[in-house]
C-alpha atoms as one frame of an Amber mdcrd trajectory, in Angstrom:
protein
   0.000   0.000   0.000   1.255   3.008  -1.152   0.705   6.207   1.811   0.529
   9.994   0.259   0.446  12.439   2.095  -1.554  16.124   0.150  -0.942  19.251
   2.097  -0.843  22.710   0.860  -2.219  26.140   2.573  -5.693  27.270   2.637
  -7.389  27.961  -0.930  -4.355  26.008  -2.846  -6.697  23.231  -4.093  -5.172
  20.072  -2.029  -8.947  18.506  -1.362 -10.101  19.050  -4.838  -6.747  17.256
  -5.609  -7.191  14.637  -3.091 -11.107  14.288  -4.082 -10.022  13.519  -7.995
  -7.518  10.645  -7.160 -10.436   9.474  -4.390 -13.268   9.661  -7.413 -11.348
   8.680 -10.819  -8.940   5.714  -9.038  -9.104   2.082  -7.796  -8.637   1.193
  -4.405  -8.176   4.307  -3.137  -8.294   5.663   0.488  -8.614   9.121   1.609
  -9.114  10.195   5.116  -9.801  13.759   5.061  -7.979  15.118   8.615 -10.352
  17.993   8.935 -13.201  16.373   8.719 -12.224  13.258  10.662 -10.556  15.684
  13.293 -13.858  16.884  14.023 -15.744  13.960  13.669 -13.628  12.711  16.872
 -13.705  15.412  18.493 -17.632  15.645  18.583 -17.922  12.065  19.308 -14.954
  12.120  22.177 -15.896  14.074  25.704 -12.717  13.749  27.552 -11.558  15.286
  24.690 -13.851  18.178  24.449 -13.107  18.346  28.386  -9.536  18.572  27.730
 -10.120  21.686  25.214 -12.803  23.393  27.421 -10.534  23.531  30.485  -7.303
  24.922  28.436  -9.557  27.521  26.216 -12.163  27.590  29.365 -15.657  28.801
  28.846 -15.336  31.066  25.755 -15.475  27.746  23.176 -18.514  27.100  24.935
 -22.396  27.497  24.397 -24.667  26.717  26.765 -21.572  24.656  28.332 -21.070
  22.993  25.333 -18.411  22.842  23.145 -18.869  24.957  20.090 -16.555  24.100
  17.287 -16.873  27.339  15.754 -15.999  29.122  18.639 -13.110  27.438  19.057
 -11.908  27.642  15.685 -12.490  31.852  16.297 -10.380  31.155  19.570  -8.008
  29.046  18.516  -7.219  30.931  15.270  -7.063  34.434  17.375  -3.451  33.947
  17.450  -0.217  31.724  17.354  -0.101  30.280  21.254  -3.878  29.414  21.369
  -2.962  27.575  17.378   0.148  25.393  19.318  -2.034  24.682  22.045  -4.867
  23.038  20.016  -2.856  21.484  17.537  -0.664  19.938  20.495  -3.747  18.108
  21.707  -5.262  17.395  18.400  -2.632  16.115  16.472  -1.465  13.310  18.704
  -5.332  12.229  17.912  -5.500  12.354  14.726  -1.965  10.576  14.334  -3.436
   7.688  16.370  -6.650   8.270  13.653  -4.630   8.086  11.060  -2.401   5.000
  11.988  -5.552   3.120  12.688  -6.751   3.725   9.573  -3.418   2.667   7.218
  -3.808  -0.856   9.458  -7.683  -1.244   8.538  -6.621  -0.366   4.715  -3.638
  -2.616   4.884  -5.912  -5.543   5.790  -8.388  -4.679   2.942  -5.601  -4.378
   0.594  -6.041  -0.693  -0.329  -3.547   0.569  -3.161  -3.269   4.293  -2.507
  -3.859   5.741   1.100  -4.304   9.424   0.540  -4.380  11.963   4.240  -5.672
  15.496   3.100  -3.869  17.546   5.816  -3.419  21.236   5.475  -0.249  21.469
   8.617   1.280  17.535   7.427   4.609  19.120   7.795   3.595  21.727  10.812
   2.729  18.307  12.984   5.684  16.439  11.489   3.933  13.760  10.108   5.495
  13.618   7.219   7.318  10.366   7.964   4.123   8.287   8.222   4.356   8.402
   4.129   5.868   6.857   1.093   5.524  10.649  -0.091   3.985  14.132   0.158
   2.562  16.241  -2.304   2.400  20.199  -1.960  -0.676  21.821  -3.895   0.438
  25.416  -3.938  -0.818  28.238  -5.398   0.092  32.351  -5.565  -1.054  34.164
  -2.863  -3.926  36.036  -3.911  -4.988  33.275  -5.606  -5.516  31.313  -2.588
  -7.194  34.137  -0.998  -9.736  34.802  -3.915 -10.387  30.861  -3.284 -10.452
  31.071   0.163 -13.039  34.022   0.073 -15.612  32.091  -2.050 -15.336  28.583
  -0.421 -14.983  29.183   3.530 -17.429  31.581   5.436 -14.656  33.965   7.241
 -13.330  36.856   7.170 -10.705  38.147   4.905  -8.784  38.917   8.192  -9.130
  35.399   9.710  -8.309  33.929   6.380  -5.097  36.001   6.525  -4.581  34.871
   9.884  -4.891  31.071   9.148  -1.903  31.598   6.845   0.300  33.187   8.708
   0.020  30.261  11.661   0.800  27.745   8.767   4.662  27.474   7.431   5.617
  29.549   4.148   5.083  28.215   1.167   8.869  28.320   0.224   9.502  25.978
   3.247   6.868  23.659   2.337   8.710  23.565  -1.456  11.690  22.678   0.712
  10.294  19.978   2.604   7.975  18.350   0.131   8.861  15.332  -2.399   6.624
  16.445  -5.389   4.886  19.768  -5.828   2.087  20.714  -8.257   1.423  24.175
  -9.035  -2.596  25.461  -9.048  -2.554  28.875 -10.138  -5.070  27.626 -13.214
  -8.119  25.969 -13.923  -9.977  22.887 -11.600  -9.397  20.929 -15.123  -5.982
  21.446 -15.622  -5.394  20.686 -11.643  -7.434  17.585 -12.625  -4.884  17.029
 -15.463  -1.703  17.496 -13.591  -2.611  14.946 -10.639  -3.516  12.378 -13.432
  -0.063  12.825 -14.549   1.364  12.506 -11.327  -0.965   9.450 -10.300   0.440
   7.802 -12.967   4.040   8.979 -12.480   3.415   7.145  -9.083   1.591   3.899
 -10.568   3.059   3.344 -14.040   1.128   0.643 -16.365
């Protein structure tokens, strides 16, 4: 079983990437770490315990966790980012690892993790290989705008917790470039897909 891992900063176009191998591909995997992130956590009290008594009552509603809230708290600057992502991303390594042993056994091909902070967290040795979707700048703002509903401000913020983009060209084994069209994205991870899994 091959294990990719597709990071790249907000707006660059790494789910839409991870989404095509997932929908034109056999026996493919892809855990989506957002998404499954938050699945846990809304299914997982001691967790949501753990998060209320470091952030304290201002994640709360009705003295309840409220994931937006805590994204507004959490994103409000750098500490409160390290502080979630400390707790989180231990969980959603031991998520992850689950996962690649439950795919193993079902003899999956390609195991794909969508992670926006891969290298952030240092997981990028739990993979045959990472691939940066990148994009200009204002590109990935323009993107950003249309598909999340934040702030230009908070969008701006997000970035600048998340490592440059010439760092991630550093770190990363193949890089794709997404400063065009959703079909010639589409294009360019066919080519690489099959870069990875000649005929």
């Amino acid at each position: 079983m091959y294990k990719l891992g597709i990071t790249g900063g907000i707006g660059s176009g790494k789910t839409s990437a991870s989404e095509f191998l997932y929908e034109n591909f056999k026996s493919v995997y892809l855990f989506n770490a957002d998404k499954e992130s938050k699945g846990h956590l809304k299914r997982s009290l001691s967790l949501q315990h753990r998060l209320i008594n470091k952030f304290g009552t201002d994640i709360t509603v009705n003295n309840k966790l409220n994931i937006q809230k805590l994204a507004e708290v959490a994103f409000s600057n750098k500490i409160n980012q390290e502080i979630l992502n400390g707790i989180m991303w231990s969980e959603v390594f031991i998520l992850i690892n689950n996962k690649i042993e439950e795919c193993k056994k079902n003899k999956i091909s390609l195991f794909i993790v969508d992670a926006a902070m891969i290298f952030e967290a240092k997981l990028e040795h739990m993979f045959d290989a990472t691939l940066l979707i990148t994009a200009d700048k204002e590109i990935r703002l323009k993107r950003a705008i249309k598909r999340h509903n934040i702030s230009l401000e908070q969008i701006k913020n997000r970035m600048s917790f998340q490592l440059s983009e010439r760092k991630k060209e550093e770190l990363a084994d193949y890089i794709i470039k997404n400063n065009g069209s959703l079909e010639l994205l589409h294009k360019n991870i066919d080519k690489f897909y099959k870069k990875i899994f000649p005929k």
